[in-house]
C-alpha positions in Angstrom: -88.5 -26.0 -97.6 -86.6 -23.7 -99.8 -87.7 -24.0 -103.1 -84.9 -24.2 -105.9 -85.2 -21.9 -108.3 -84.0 -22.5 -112.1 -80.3 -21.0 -112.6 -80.0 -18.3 -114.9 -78.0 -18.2 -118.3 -77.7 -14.9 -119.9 -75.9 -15.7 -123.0 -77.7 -18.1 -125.8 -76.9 -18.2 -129.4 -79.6 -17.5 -132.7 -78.8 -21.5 -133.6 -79.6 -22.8 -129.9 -82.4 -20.2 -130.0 -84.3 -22.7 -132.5 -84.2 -25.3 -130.6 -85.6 -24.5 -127.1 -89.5 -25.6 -126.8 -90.4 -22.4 -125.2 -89.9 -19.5 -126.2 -91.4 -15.6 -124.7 -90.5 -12.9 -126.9 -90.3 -9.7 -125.4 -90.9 -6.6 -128.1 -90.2 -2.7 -127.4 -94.0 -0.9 -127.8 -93.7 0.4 -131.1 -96.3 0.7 -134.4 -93.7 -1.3 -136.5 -92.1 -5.0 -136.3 -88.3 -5.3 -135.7 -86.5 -8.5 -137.7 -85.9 -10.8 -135.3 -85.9 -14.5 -134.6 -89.8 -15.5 -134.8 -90.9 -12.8 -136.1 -92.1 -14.4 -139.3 -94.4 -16.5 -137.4 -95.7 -13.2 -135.7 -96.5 -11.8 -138.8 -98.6 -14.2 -140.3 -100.2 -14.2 -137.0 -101.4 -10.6 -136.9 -101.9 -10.9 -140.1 -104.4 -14.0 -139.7 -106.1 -12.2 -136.7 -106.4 -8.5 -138.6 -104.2 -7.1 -135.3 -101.6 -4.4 -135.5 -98.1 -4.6 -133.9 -99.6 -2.2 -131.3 -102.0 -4.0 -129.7 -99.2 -7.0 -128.5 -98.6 -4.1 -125.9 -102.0 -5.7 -124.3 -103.1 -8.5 -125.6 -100.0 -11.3 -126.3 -99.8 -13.7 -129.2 -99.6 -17.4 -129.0 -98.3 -19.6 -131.5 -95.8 -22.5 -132.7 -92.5 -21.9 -134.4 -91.0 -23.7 -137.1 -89.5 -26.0 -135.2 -92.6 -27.1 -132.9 -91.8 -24.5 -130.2 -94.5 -22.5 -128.5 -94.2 -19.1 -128.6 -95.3 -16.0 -126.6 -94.9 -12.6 -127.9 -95.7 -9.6 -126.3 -94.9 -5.9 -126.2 -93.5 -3.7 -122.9 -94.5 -0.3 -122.7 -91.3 0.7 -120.2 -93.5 4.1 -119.7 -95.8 2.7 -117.5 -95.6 1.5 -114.0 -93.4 -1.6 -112.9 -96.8 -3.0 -111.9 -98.5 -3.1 -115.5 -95.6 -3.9 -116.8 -95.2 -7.2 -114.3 -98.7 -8.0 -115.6 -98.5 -7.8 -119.1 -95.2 -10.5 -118.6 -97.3 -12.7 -116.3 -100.0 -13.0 -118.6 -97.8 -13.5 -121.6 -95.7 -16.6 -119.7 -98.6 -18.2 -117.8 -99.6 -20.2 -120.8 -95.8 -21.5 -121.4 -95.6 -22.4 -118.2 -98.6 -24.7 -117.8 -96.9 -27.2 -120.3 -94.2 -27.7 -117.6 -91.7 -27.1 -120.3 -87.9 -27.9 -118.4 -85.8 -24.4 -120.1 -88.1 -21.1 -120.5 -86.0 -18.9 -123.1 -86.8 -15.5 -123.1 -85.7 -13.1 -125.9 -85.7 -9.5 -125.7 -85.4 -6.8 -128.4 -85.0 -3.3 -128.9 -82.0 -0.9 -128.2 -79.2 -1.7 -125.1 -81.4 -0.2 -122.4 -85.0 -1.4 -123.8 -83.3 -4.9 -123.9 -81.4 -4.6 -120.5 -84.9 -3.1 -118.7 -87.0 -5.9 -120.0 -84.5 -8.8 -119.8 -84.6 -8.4 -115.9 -88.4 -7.7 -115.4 -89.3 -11.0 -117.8 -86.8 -12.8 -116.1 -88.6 -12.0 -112.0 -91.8 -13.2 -113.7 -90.1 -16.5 -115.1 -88.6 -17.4 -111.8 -91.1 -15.9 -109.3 -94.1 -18.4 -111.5 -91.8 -21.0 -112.3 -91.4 -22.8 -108.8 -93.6 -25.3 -107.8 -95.1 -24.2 -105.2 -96.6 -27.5 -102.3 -99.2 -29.6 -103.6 -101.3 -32.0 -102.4 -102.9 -33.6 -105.1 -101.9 -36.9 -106.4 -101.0 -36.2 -109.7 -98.6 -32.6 -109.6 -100.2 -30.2 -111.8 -96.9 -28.2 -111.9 -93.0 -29.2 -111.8 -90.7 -25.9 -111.6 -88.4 -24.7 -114.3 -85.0 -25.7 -114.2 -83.7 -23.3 -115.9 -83.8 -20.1 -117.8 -82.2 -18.7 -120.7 -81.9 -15.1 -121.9 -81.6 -14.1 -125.4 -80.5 -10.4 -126.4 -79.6 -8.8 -122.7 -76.6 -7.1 -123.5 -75.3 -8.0 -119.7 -75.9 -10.1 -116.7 -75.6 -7.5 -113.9 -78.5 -7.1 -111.6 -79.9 -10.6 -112.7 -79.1 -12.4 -109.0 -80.7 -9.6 -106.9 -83.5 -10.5 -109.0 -83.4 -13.8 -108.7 -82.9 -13.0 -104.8 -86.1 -11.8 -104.5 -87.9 -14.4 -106.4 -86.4 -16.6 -104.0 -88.2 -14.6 -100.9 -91.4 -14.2 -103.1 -91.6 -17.9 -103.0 -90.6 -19.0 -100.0 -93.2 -16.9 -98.5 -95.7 -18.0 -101.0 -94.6 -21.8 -99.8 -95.5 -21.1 -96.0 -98.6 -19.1 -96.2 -100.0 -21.6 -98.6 -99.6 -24.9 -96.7 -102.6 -26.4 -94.3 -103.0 -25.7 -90.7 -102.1 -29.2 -89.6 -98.8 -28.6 -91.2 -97.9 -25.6 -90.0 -99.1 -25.5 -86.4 -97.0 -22.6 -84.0 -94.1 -25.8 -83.4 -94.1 -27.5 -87.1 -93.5 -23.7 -87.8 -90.6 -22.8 -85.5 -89.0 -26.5 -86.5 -89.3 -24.8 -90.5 -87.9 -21.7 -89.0 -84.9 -23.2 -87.6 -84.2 -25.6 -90.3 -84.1 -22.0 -93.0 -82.0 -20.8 -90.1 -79.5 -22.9 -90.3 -79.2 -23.3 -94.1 -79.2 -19.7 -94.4 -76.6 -18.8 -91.6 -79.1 -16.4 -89.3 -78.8 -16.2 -85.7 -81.5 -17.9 -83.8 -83.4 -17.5 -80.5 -87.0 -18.6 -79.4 -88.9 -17.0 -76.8 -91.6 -19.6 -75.2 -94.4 -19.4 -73.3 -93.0 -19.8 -70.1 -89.9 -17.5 -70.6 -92.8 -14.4 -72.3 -95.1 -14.9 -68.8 -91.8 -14.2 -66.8 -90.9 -11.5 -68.7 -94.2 -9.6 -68.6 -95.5 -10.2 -72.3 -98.8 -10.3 -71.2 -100.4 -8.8 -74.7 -99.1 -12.2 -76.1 -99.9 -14.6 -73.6 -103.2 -13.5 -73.5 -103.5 -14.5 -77.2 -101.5 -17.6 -77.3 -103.1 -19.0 -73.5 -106.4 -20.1 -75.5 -104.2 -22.5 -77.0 -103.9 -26.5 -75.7 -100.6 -26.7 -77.0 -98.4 -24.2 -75.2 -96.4 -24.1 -78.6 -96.1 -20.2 -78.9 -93.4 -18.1 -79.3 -92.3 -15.2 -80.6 -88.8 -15.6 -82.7 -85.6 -13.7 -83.1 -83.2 -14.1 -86.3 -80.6 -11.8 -87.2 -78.9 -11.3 -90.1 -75.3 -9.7 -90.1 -73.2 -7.7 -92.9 -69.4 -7.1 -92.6 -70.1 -3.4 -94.3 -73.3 -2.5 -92.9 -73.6 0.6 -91.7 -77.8 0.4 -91.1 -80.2 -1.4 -88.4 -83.4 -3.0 -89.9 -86.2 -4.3 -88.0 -88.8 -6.8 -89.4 -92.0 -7.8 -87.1 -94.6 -10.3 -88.2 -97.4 -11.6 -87.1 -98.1 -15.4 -87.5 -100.9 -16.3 -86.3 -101.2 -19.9 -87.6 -105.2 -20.1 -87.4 -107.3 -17.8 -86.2 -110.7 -18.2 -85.0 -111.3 -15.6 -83.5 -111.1 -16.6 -79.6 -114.6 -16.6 -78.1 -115.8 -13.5 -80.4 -116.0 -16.9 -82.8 -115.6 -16.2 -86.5 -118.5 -17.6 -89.0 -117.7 -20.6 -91.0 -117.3 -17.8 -94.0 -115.0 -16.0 -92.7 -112.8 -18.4 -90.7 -111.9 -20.2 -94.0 -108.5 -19.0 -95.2 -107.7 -18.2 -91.3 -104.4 -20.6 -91.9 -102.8 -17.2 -93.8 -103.0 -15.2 -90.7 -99.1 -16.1 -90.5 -98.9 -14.1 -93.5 -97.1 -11.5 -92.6 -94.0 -13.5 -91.0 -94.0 -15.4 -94.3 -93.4 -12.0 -95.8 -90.4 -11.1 -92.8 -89.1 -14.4 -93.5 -89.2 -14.2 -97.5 -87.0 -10.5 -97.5 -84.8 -12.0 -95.0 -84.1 -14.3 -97.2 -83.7 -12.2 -100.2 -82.0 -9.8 -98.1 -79.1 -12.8 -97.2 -78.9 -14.4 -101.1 -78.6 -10.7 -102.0 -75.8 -9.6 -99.8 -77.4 -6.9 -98.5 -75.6 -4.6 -96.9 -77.7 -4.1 -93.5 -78.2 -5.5 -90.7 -81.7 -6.8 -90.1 -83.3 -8.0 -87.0 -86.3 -10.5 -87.4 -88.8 -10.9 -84.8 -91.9 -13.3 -85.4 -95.2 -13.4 -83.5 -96.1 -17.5 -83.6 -99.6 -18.0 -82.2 -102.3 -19.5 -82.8 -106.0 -17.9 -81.5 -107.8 -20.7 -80.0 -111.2 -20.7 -78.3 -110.7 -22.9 -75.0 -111.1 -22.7 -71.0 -108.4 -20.3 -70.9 -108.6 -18.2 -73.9 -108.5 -14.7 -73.2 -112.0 -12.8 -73.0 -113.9 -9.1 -72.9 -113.6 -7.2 -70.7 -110.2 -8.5 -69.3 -107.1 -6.1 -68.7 -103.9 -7.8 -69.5 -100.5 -5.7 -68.7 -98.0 -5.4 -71.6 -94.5 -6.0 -71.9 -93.8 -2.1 -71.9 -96.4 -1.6 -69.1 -99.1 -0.9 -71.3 -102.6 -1.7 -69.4 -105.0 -3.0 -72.4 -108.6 -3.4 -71.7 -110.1 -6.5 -74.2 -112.7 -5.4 -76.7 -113.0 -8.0 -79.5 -111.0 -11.3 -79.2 -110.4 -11.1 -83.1 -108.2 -8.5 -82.5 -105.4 -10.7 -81.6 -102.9 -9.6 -83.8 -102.4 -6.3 -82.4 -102.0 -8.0 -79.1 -98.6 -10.3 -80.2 -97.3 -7.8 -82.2 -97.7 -5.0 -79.2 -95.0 -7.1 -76.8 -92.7 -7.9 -80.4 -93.1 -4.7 -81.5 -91.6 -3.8 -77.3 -89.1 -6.5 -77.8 -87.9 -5.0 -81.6 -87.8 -1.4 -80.4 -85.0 -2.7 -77.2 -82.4 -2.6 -80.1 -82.9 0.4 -81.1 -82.9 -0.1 -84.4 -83.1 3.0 -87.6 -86.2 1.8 -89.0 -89.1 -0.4 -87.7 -91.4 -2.2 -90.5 -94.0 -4.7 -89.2 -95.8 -6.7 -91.6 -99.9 -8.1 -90.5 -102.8 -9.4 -92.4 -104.2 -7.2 -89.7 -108.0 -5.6 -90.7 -111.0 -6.2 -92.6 -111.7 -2.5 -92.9 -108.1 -2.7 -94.6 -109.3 -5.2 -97.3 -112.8 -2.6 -97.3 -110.9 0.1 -98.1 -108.5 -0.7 -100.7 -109.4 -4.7 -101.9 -106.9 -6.9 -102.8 -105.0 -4.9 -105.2 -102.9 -2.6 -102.9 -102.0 -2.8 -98.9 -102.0 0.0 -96.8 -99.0 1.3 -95.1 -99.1 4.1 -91.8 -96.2 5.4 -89.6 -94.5 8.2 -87.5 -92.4 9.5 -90.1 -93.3 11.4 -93.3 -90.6 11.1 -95.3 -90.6 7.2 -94.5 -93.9 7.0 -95.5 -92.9 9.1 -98.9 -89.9 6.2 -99.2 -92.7 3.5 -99.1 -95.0 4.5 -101.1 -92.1 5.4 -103.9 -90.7 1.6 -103.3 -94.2 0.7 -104.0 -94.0 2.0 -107.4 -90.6 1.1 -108.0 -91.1 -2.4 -106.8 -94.6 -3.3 -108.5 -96.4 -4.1 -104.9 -98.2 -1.0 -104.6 -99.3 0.8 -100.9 -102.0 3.3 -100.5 -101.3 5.8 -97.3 -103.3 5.9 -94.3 -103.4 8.5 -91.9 -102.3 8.3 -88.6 -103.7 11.8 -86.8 -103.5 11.9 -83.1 -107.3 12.6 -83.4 -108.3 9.4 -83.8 -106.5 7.6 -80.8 -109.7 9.1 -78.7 -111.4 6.1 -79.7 -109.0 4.4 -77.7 -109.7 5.6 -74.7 -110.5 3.6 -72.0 -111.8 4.4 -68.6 -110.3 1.0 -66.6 -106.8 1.0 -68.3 -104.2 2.7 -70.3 -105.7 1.7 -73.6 -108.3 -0.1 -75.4 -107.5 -3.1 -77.8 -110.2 -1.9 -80.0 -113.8 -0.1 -80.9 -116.7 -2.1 -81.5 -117.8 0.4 -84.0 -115.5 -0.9 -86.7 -115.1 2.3 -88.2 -111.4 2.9 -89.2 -110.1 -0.2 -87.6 -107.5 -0.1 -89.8 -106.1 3.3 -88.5 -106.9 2.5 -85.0 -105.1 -0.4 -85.4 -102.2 1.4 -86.2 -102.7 4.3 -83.1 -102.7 0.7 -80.6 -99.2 -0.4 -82.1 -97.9 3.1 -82.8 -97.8 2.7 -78.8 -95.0 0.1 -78.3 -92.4 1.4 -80.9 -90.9 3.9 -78.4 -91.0 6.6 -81.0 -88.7 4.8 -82.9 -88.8 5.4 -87.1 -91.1 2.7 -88.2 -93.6 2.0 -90.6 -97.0 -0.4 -90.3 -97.6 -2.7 -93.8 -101.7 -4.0 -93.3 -101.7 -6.9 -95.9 -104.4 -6.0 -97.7 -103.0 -7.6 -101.0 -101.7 -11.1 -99.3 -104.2 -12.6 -101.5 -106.1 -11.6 -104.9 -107.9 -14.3 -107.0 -106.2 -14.9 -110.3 -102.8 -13.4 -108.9 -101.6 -9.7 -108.5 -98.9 -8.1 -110.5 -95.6 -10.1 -111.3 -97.5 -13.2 -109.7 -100.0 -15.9 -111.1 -100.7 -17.1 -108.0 -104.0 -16.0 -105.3 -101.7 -16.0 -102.5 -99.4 -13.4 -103.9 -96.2 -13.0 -101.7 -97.1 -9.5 -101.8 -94.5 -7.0 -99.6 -91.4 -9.0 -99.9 -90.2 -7.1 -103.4 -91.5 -3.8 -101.5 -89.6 -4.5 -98.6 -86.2 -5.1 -100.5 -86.6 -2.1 -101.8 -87.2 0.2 -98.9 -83.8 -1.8 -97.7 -82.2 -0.3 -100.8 -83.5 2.5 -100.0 -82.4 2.4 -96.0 -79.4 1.6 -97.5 -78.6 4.6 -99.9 -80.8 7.1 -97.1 
């Protein structure tokens, strides 16, 4: 399951320079051409194609060196944001990478910082595109790297964090992108505990029968509609000698979703195998977090469901008792994922940890509002909320804030229990959605990530990919910034 992603060496000499197949070259943004390596062959290019040195900074070159060896070159504007700067690599490697080449060098110029700066963003995009990612096609249309060469980084440090979270990127990528009859809620758990025990977590399952003794009713009520009783919600921790911070990840993963008896059309039920999205992306920064050494402790807690039509899936109209107490009166069936992240939300908050972050491909309204290009983030804390949208910027996975007013949990009223599950107006789902699961965190610090951006066709940022792996560099970086807070 966990991908193996090409080992990095960061020292490479002129001579064995000439003779790798694949070559990108990275170039500061400037008017003029340095002396490098290749740059002959560039020349002649932008002198065949009437282009200045300039416009590399947006449109890369393509063309075979000396020796036979294709050859990017491109230009990095280190002004702009992470994100552009993600996508002008991805675009620039994409090309070298579809001729499965074994060793991807990539040479950087410019002074000791320019070189160090682009060195380790060209090297995220080489590892987090060069893993194959699970096919089913006969013939393979793409074998991963294995391995990656730098030329010109003055040093190596920072280069395995990096890799780190290429490593989550992809394993989340991995689960969210294989079919529903290979990841049902117990082919799911059996991955889970298999990454569990390579990676040294601590491991607990909550089933079925152990949630209905315990009161969990938000989730039963969800997973019930289910033949299999297969459900579970999962606990992994991960522990750090010199931690001196408490992390809590929720996802939801709801396997497939079709929307219980308020059945989804054909349209929009295809896809419905990356509800589990958003445990993909809690398992992918745990992993990061662990290859990384992070120095926090995290606790992970992962709503497995599926949302099954059946004689005794959960309907309107119905009041189903949470595992805080909470009376919810059933509006919409599709709204399941609030449901089994309301009692893991409960069950997260027990530990009382210094930060909440849950993770959900949760709302339409959420893809409405901001397409696939950003995901929305809402929570109880201001200056948490500044903190994510800052590790946005500084991580390349953008989030767009949401309000969270008391004003709007009105809506929410209901006149037969504490709380509804939902409106049926659809207006502002996406912030009502956040007022229902603001209502299980105890008050706690914590922050609500809608996934907005788990998918965008033709890839997203660093990634070439539709599914996108979006939230798992965001999430290392608000632990960084935990961390340093």
């Amino acid at each position: 399951m966990l991908a193996k992603l090409a080992p990095h060496a960061s020292v490479l000499s002129v001579v064995e320079l000439a003779e790798i197949s694949h070559v990108l070259f990275v170039l500061p943004k400037s008017e003029q051409l340095p002396v490098f390596p290749g740059s002959e062959t560039l020349r002649a290019l932008l002198k065949r194609r009437a282009m200045k040195a300039s416009q590399l900074a947006g449109t890369p070159l393509f063309g075979t060196l000396p020796h036979g060896g294709l050859a990017a070159w491109t230009m990095l504007d280190l002004t702009k944001p992470v994100f552009e700067q993600h996508t002008v690599l991805r675009k620039a490697v994409q090309p070298l990478l579809e001729e499965n080449p074994k060793t991807l060098c990539i040479s950087v110029h410019g002074t000791r910082d320019e070189r160090a700066k682009a060195g380790h963003l060209a090297a995220y995009v080489a590892w987090a595109n060069g893993a194959e990612l699970p096919q089913r096609k006969k013939k393979p249309q793409f074998k991963s790297l294995a391995a990656i060469a730098i030329y010109g980084a003055p040093e190596s440090n920072g280069f395995e964090a990096l890799r780190a979270r290429a490593e989550g990127n992809v394993l989340c990528r991995e689960l969210t992108i294989l079919p529903p009859n290979e990841l049902t809620p117990e082919l799911y758990r059996q991955r889970i505990r298999k990454i569990a025990k390579d990676c040294g977590w601590e491991h607990e399952e909550f089933g079925l029968q152990k949630l209905r003794k315990m009161g969990a009713g938000a989730f039963v009520a969800v997973a019930q509609g289910s033949f299999e009783e297969d459900a579970a919600i999962v606990h992994l921790r991960y522990r750090h000698r010199r931690a001196k911070h408490s992390l809590a990840l929720v996802g939801k993963g709801i396997c497939f979703d079709t929307g219980g008896h308020n059945l989804k059309p054909a349209r929009s039920m295809h896809g419905m195998h990356q509800d589990m999205n958003g445990s993909a992306v809690c398992l992918g920064i745990l992993l990061g977090a662990t290859r990384a050494e992070l120095a926090v402790n995290v606790d992970c807690w992962l709503a497995i469901a599926q949302n099954h039509i059946g004689p005794k899936a959960y309907k309107q109209n119905e009041v189903v008792k949470a595992l805080n107490g909470t009376t919810i009166e059933i509006v919409h069936t599709d709204a399941e994922g609030r449901m089994v992240l309301a009692d893991t939300l409960t069950m997260a908050a027990k530990g009382k940890p210094a930060v909440i972050i849950d993770f959900a491909t949760l709302t339409g309204s959420m893809v409405v509002a901001l397409g696939e290009r950003y995901s929305g983030v809402l929570g109880n804390r201001e200056g948490l909320l500044a903190q994510a949208v800052a590790a946005g910027k500084a991580s390349g996975e953008r989030m767009c804030l949401f309000p969270l007013d008391e004003d709007y949990e009105q809506a929410l009223d209901s006149k037969i229990a504490d709380i509804k599950q939902c409106t049926l107006d659809g207006e502002a789902d996406h912030i009502l959605a956040g007022c229902f699961l603001k209502r299980f965190v105890h008050d706690l610090p914590w922050l609500h990530v809608d996934l907005s951006a788990s998918s965008c066709k033709g890839g997203l940022g660093a990634v070439a990919s539709d599914i996108t792996g979006f939230g798992v560099g965001w999430g290392m970086e608000m632990i960084k910034t935990i961390i340093r807070a």
